[in-house]
C-alpha positions as a Markdown table, in Angstrom:
| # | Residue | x | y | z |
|---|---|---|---|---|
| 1 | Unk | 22.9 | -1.8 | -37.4 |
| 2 | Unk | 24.7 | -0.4 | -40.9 |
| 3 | Unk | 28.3 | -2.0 | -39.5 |
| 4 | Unk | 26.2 | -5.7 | -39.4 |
| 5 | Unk | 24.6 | -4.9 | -43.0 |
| 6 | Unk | 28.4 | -3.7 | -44.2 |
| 7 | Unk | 29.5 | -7.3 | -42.6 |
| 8 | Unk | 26.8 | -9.0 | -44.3 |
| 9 | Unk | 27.8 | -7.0 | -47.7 |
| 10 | Unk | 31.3 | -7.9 | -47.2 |
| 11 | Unk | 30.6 | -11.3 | -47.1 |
| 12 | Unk | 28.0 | -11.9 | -49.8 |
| 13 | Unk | 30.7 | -10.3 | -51.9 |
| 14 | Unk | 33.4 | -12.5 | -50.9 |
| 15 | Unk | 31.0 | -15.4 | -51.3 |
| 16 | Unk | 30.3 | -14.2 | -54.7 |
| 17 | Unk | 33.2 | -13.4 | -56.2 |
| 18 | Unk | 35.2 | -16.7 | -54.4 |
| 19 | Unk | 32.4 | -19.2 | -56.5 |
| 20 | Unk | 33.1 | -16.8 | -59.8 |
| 21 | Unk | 36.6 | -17.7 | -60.1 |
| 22 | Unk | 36.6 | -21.3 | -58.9 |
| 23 | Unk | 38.5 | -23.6 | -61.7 |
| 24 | Unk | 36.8 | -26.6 | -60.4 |
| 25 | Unk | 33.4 | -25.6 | -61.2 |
| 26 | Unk | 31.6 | -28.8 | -62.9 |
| 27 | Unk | 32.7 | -28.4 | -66.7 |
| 28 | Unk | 35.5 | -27.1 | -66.6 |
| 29 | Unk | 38.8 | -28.3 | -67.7 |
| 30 | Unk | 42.0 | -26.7 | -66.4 |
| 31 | Unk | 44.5 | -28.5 | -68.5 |
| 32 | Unk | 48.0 | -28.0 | -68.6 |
| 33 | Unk | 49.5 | -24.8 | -70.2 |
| 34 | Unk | 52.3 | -25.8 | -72.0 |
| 35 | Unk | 54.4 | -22.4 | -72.8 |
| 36 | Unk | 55.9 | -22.2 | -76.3 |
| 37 | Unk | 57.4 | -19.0 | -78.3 |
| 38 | Unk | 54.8 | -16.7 | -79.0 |
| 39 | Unk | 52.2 | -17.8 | -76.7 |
| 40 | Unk | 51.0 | -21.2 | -75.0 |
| 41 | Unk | 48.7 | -24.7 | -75.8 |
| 42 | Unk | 46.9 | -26.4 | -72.9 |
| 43 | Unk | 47.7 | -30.4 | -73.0 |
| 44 | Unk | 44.1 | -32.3 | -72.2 |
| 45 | Unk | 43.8 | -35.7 | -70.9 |
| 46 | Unk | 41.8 | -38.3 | -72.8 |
| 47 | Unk | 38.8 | -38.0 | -69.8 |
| 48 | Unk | 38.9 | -34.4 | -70.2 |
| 49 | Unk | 38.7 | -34.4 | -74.1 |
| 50 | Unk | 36.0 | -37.3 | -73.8 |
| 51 | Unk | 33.8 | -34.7 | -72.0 |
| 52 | Unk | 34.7 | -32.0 | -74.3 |
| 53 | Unk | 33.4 | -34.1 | -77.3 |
| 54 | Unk | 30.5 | -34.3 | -75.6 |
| 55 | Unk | 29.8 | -30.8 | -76.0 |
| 56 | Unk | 32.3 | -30.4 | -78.9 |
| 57 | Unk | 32.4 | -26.9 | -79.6 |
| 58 | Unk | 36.2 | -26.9 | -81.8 |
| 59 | Unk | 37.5 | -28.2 | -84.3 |
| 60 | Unk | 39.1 | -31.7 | -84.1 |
| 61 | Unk | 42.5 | -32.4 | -86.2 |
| 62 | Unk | 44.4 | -35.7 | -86.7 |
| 63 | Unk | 47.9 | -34.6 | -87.2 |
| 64 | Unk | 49.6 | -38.1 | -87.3 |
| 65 | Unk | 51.4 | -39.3 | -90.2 |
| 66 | Unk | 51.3 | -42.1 | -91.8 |
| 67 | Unk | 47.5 | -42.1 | -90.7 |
| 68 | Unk | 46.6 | -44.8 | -88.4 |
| 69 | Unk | 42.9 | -43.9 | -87.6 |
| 70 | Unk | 40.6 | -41.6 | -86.0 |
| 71 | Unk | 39.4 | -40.9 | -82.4 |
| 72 | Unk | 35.2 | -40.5 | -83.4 |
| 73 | Unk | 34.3 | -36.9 | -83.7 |
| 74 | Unk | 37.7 | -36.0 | -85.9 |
| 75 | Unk | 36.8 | -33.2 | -88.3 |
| 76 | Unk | 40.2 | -32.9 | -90.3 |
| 77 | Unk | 43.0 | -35.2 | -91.2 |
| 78 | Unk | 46.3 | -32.7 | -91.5 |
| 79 | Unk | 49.4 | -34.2 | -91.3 |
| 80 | Unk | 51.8 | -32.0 | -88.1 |
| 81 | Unk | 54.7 | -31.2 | -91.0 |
| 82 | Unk | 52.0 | -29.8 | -93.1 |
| 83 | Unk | 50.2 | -27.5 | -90.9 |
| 84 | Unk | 51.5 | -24.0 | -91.6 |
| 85 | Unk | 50.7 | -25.0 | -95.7 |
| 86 | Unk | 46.6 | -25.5 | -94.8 |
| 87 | Unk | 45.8 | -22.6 | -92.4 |
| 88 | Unk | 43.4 | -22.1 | -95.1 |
| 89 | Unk | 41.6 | -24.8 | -93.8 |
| 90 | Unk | 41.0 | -23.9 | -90.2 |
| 91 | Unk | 38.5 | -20.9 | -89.1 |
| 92 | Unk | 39.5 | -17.3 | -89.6 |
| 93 | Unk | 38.9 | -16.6 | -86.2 |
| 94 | Unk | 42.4 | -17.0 | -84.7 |
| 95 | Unk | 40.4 | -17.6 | -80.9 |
| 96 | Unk | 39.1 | -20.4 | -82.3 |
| 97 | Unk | 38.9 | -23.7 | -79.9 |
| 98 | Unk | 41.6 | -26.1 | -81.7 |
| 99 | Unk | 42.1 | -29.5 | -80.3 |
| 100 | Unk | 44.9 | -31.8 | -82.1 |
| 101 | Unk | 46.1 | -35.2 | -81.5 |
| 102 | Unk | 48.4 | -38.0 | -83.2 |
| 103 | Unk | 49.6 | -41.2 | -81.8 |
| 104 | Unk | 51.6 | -40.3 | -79.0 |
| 105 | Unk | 51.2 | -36.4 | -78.8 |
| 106 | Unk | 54.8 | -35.7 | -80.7 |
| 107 | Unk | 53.2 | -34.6 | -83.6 |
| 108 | Unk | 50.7 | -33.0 | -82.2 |
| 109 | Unk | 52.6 | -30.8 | -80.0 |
| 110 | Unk | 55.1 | -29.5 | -83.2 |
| 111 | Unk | 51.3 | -28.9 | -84.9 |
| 112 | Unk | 50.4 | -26.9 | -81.8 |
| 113 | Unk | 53.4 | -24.8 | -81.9 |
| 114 | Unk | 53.1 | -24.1 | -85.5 |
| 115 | Unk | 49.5 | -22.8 | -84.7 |
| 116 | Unk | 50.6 | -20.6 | -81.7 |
| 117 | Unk | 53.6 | -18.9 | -84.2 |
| 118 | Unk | 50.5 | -18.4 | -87.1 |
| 119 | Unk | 48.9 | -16.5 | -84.3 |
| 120 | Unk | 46.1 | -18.7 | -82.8 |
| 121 | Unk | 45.3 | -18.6 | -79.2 |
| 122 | Unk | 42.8 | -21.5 | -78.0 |
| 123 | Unk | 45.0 | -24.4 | -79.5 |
| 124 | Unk | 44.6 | -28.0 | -77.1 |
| 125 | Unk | 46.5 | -30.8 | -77.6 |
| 126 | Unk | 45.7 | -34.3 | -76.7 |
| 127 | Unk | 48.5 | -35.2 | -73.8 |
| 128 | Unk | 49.8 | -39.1 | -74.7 |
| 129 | Unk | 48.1 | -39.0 | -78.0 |
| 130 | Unk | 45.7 | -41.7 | -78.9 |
| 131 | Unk | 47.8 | -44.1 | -77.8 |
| 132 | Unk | 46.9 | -42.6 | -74.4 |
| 133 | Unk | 43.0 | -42.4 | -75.5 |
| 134 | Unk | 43.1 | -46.5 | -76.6 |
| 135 | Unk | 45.0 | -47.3 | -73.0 |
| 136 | Unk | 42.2 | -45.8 | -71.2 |
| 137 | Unk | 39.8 | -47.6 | -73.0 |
| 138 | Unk | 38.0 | -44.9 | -75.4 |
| 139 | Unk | 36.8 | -45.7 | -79.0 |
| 140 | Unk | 39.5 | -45.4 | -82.0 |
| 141 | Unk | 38.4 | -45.9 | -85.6 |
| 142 | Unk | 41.5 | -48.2 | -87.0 |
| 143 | Unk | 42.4 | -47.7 | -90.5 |
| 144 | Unk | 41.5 | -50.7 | -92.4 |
């Protein structure tokens, strides 16, 4: 009888601790974790950051220049070559969630690297820019 409960133990454990770790549990995103010196970003696709701003919980930069418009839901306008100049403006808490984006994720990815080097650790980065967000048929504030 104690082997079959030890069985059953085993199992329930196994069971447990295989859901815990699943990546594909609804809500979350697993990205794409885009190395860099001093740390890495995680590149996000325009369905994944659609549900993220559905449950925004991070700060939302524009880093294109010139500016061209705004995906809704933008918090900050900074351009990429300008980033290490206006930490000041972004939270103190370096494990702060930090998405970025520009027009086709150049930009973006030079801003991301620039956060990484200052030391932040939760940096995401629009993957294809919003060029990539307009192609798959997402609202875009033009600039007018």
């Amino acid at each position: 009888m104690k082997a079959t409960v030890r069985v059953l133990l085993f199992g329930l454990l196994v069971a447990i601790l295989s859901a815990c770790g699943s990546p594909s549990e609804p809500g979350e995103l697993e990205g794409n974790s885009i190395a860099v010196d001093g740390g890495s970003y995680m590149d996000v696709t325009p369905d994944d950051l659609q549900t993220m701003l559905a449950a925004k919980d991070f700060i939302f930069i524009n880093v294109h220049i010139p500016f061209e418009g705004n995906i809704p839901g933008t918090d900050l306008s900074i351009p990429f070559d300008q980033m290490a100049g206006n930490l000041e403006l972004l939270p103190q808490d370096k494990d702060a969630k930090i998405v970025l984006y520009c027009r086709s994720d150049r930009m973006s990815r030079i801003a991301a690297e620039t956060l990484i080097e200052a030391g932040y650790s939760n940096v995401w980065n629009l993957d294809g820019g919003f060029n990539a967000w307009k192609d798959a048929g997402l609202p875009f504030e033009e600039n007018k």
